[in-house]
N, C-alpha and C positions, 0 to 999 in steps of 0.2 A: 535231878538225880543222874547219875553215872550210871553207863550200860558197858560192862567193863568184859562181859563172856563169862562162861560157867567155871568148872576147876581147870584149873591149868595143869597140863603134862607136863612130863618132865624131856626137857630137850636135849641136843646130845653134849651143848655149852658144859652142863652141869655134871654129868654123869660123876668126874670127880671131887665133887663137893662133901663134905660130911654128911653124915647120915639126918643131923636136925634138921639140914638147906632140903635135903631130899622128900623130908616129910611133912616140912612146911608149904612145899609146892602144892600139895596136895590138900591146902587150905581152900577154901573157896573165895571168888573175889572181893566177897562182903566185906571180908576180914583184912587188916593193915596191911599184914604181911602179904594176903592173898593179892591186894591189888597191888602196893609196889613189885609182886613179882610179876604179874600182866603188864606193869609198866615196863619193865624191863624187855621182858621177851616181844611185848610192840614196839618197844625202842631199837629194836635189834632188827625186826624186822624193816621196820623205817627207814633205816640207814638204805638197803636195798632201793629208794624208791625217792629217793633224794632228785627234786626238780631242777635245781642250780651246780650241787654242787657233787665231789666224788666219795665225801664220807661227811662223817658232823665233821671232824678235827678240822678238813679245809672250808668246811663252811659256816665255822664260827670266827676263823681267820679273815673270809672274804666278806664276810660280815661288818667285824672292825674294822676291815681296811676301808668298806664306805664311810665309814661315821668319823674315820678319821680326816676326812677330807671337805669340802663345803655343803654348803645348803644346795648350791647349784648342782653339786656333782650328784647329792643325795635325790634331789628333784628329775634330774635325768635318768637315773638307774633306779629309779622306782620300782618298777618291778621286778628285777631285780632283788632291790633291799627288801621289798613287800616277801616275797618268794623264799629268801634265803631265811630270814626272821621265821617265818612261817613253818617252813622245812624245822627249824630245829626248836622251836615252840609249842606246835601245837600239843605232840604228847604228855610235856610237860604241865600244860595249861589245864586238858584234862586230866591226866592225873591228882594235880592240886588243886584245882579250880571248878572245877564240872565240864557243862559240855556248852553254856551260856560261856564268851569270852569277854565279859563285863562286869562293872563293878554295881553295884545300888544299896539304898542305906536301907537300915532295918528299922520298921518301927518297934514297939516293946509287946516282947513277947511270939516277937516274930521269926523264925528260923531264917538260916543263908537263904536256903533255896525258895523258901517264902518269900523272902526281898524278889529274887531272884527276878521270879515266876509275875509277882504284882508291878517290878518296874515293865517289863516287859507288855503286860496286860494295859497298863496307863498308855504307853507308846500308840500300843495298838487301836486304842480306846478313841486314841486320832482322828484314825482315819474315816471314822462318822459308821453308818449303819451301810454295812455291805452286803449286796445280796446274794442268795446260794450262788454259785458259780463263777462271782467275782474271782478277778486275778489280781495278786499282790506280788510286788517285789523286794526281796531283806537284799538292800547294797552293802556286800561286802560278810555274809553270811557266815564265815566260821566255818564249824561242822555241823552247824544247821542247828542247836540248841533252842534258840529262843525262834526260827521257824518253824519249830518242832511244838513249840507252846504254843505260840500263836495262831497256828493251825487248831489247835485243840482251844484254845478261846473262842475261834468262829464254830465251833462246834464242824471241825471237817467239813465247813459249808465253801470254804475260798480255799483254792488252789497257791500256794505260796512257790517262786519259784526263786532260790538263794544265789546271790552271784558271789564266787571267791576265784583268785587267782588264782589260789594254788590246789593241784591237781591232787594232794594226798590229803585236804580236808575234804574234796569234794568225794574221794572213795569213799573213807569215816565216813561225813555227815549219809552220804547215801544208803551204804550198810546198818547205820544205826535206824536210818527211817525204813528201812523196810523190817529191823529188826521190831521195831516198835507200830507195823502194821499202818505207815501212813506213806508208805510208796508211792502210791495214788494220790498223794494229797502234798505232799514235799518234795520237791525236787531239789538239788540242787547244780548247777552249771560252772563250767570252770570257761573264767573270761576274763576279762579286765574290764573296770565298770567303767572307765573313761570312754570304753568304747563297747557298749554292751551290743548285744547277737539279736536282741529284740526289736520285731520293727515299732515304728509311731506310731504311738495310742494303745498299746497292749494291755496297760495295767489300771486297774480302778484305785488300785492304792500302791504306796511305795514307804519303804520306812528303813534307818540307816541305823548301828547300834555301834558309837562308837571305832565307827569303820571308816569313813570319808576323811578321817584325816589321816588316814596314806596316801591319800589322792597329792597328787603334784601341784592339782592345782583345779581350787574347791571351785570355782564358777563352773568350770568346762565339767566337774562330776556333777555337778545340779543341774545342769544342762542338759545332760545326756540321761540324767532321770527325770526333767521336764518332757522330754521328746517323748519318752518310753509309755507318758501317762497319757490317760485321757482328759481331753477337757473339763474343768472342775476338780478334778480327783486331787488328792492331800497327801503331800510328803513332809512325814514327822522324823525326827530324826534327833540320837544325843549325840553330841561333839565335842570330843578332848580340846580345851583351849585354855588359854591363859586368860587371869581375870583382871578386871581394873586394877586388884591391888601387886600389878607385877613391874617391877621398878627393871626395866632392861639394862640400868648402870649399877644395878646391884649385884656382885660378886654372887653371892650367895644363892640366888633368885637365878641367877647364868647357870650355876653349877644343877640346882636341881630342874631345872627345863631340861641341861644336856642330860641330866643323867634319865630322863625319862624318856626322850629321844631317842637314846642306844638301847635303853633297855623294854624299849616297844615297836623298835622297828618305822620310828618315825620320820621322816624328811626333814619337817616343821611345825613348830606348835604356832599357830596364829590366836589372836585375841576374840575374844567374844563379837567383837563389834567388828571384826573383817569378817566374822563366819557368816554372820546376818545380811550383812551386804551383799556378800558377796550371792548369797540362796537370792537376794533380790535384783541382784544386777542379771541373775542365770534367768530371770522373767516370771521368777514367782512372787503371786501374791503372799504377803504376810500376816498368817492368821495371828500367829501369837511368840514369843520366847522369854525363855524362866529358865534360870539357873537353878537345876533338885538340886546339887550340892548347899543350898540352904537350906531345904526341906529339916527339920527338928527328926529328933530319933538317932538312932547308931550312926555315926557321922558311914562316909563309904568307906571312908581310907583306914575305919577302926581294924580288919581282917591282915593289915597290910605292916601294923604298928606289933614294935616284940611282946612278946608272954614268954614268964618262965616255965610255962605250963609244957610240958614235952609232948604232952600229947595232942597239942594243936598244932596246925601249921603253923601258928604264930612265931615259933619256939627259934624259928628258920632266921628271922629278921632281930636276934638279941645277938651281942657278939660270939658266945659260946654257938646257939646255933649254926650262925655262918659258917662260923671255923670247922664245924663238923659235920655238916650236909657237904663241906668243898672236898675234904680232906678223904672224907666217906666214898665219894664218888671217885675221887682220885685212885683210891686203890681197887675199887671196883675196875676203872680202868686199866690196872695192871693184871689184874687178875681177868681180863675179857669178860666182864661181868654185863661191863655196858662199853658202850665204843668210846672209844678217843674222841676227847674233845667233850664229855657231854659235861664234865664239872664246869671247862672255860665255859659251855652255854647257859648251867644254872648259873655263873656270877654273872654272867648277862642280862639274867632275867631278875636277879636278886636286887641289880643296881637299877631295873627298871620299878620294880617292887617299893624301896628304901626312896626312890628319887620321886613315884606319885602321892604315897604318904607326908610326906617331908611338904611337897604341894596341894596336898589338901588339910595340912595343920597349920600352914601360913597364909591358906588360903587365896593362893596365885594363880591355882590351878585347879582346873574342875574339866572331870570325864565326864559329864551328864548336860552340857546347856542344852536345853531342850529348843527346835526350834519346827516351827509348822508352820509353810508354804502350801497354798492352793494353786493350782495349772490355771491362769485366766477362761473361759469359757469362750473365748476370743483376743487372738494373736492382737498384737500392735499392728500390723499391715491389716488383718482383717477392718481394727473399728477406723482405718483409715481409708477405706472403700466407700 
């Protein structure tokens, strides 16, 4: 679920608005209206607190201008790309998506945030039987959504502590866990997980949700979450990659990688079988890996695919919707409704949207390869003593 705040005031943006804008403010955020209006007025606040860049408008520009350039350049300015993508994403994510920043399929009969809630719980289900006091680490945590669940799956018994680079999910995800009473039990840290703040052997468990593939370069982040662990201890983790059936001389197969690339803030999509290696070249042992995008049920990428239905999100990814969630925004922008720049950022996110869909009905591509490494219980130099 979404913790979006109580009614919303009316600020002084608005004051000339009509009288129905002024009385719908006054909806509570339950309601559609009520929350895109909280989206708006956090939107606005946002802009103020912007990590990279001096408003959204230049930093949906400085954005493009990485993805316009190589894989190399995108691999170097990682965080950077990581930061700037982040900056102008995350409210959006919330807004339409919740506070989990991942996709999972739904069995029948089973709600979003039901998938939501039980892919998460499987992940977790990993890392074996933890005892009260254990320490766990989410690489690459978001606004802490699914450390937020998974805290409450050990029954507030394990201490979760979330790493994200960027410093305005780490406010969100912290305000929401103390809004939701688990301050004491959630943390989250603003770092870079290539080189996290934690000394060797911290964590009894570690788990990654569709996050390490920002990383530059996946040995050295599995590395740095082998270091962090204790001997024995289990890192499960889903990873965006590309699947056997991705033809790299296929025009078509080129075009929806890039566009999932740009439109998720990625470097590089590597294949299934570089991800596995590479968790085993970083010196973990190989418990197990399964691709859930074949998992039977609501495929993932169904939320992502159009409906003429107006009152779903879906409505966004048909032609008539695009044309009018762009156009919508656009004059919002004239009118200071919302800042410059935020429409060019929904067509950013829209082509990242249209471009993971597109690869999980051709099935090239899958957000979810599941993969579980154990920490050996003894280094290579140790069994060579």
């Amino acid at each position: 679920g979404k913790a979006m705040g109580n009614s919303i005031s009316v600020d002084d943006y608005v004051s000339a608005l009509p009288v129905a804008l002024l009385l719908a403010l006054e909806c509570t955020s339950a309601s559609p209206i009520g929350r895109s209006l909280t989206f708006l007025k956090q939107l606005w606040k946002q802009e103020n607190k912007l990590t990279c860049n001096d408003n959204v408008d230049k930093g949906i520009d400085d954005y493009n201008a990485l993805h316009a350039g190589t894989v190399e350049d995108r691999n170097a300015e990682y965080k950077k790309l990581v930061n700037s993508y982040y900056d102008l994403a995350t409210q959006f994510y919330e807004w339409g998506w919740g506070q989990s920043f991942h996709f999972s399929h739904q069995n029948k009969w089973e709600s979003f945030s039901e998938g939501t809630r039980r892919h998460e719980y499987y992940l977790a289900s990993m890392l074996g039987a933890l005892k009260p006091g254990s320490k766990v680490v989410d690489v690459g945590c978001g606004i802490g959504g699914p450390a937020r669940n998974i805290a409450k799956f050990f029954e507030k018994q394990v201490q979760v502590k979330g790493l994200t680079l960027n410093p305005y999910q780490v406010a969100r995800g912290n305000e929401v866990c103390a809004q939701q009473g688990l301050a004491e039990t959630v943390e989250l840290v603003q770092c870079d997980f290539m080189h996290s703040p934690f000394e060797d052997e911290t964590f009894d468990g570690a788990y990654a949700i569709e996050a390490t593939c920002h990383a530059p370069d996946r040995v050295g982040v599995y590395k740095e979450v082998l270091r962090t662990l204790k001997p024995g201890a289990t890192f499960a983790c889903y990873e965006w990659c590309m699947t056997d059936k991705f033809d790299p001389t296929d025009k078509e197969h080129l075009k929806i990688k890039k566009n999932i690339e740009e439109g998720d803030g990625l470097p590089d999509i590597i294949s299934t079988h570089a991800c596995l290696k590479a968790l085993e070249k970083a010196g973990f042992e190989i418990v197990f890996d399964r691709d859930l995008a074949d998992t039977p049920g609501n495929n993932w990428f169904v939320p992502l695919t159009p409906s003429w239905n107006p009152l779903t999100q879906r409505f966004q990814f048909n032609w008539l919707g695009m044309f009018l969630t762009t156009n919508i925004l656009r004059v919002l922008e004239v009118i200071y409704l919302v800042p410059k720049g935020t429409s060019k950022t929904q067509q950013m996110l829209q082509k990242g949207g249209v471009g993971c869909a597109r690869g999980g009905q051709t099935g090239i591509f899958t957000p979810m390869y599941l993969m579980v490494g154990r920490k050996p219980l003894e280094t290579s130099t140790e069994k060579g003593q």
